[in-house]
C-alpha positions in Angstrom: 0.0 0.0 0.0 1.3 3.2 -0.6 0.5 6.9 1.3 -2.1 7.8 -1.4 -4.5 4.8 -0.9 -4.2 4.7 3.0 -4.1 9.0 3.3 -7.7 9.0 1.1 -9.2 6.0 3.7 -9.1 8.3 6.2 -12.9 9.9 7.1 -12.6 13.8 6.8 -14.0 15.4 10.4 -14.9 18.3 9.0 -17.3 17.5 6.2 -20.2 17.0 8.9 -20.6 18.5 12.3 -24.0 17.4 13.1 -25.1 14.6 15.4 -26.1 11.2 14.7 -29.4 10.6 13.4 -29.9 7.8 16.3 -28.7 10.3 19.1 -30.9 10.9 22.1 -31.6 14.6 20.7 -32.8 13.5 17.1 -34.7 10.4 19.0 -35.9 13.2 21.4 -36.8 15.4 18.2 -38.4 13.0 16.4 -40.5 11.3 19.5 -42.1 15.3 19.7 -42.8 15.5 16.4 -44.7 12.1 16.0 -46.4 13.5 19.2 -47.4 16.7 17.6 -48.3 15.5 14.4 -50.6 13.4 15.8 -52.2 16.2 18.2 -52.7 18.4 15.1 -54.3 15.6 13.5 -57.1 14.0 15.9 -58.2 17.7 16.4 -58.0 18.9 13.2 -61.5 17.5 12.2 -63.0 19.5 15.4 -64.5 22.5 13.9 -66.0 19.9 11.5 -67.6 18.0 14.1 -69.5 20.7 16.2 -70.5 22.1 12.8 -72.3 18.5 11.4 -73.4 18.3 15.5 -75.1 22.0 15.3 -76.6 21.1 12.0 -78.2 18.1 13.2 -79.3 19.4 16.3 -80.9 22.5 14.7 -81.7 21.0 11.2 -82.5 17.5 11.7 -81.0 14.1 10.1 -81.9 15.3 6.5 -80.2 18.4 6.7 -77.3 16.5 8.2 -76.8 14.3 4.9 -77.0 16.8 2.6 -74.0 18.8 4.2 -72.0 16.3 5.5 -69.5 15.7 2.6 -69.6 19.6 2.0 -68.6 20.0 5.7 -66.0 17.8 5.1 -64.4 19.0 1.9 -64.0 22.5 3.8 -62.4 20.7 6.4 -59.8 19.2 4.3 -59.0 22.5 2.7 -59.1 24.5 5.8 -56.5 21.6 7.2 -54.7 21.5 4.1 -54.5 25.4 4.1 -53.2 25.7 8.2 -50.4 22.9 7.1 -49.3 25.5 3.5 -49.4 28.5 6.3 -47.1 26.5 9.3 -44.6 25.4 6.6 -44.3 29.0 5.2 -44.1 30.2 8.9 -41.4 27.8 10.1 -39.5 27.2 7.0 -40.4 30.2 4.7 -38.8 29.6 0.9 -37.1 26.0 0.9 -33.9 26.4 -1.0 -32.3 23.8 -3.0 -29.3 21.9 -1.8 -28.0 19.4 0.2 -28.5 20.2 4.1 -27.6 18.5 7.6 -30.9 17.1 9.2 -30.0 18.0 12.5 
């Protein structure tokens, strides 16, 4: 073996400087946002479900079939439009490249 082949075996240090993806912070980081995620999500559909319960209390069963898929497609968009207003929030323009996860 000579120098060259042995010198370019050697792991550079500097190229990364983040932690391990199976540290206890990104474990840590990851654990919260499972935990959030899924928050967001079982209460999301909450506006939708005391408006279909106000419908049916004041309108009746009828009027509670003939808006329920309505109710429902606003929900989705209303979701969908919270989730496009967080990311521009947190993360704001996304540009391309290749970046350290944590």
């Amino acid at each position: 073996e000579d120098a060259s082949s042995s010198a370019s075996m050697v792991p550079v240090d500097e190229v990364w400087m983040g932690g391990s993806s199976t540290s206890m912070l990104s474990c840590v980081c990851t654990g919260l946002g499972l935990l959030c995620q899924s928050i967001i999500c079982e209460f999301a559909f909450l506006p939708a479900y005391y408006a279909l319960f106000a419908v049916y209390q004041y309108h009746g069963l009828n009027m509670l079939c003939l808006v329920f898929a309505p109710i429902l497609f606003l929900d989705a968009v209303l979701t969908l439009a919270v989730a496009v207003a967080l990311k521009w929030i947190i993360l704001g323009k996304c540009r391309e490249g290749s970046w350290p996860v944590f």
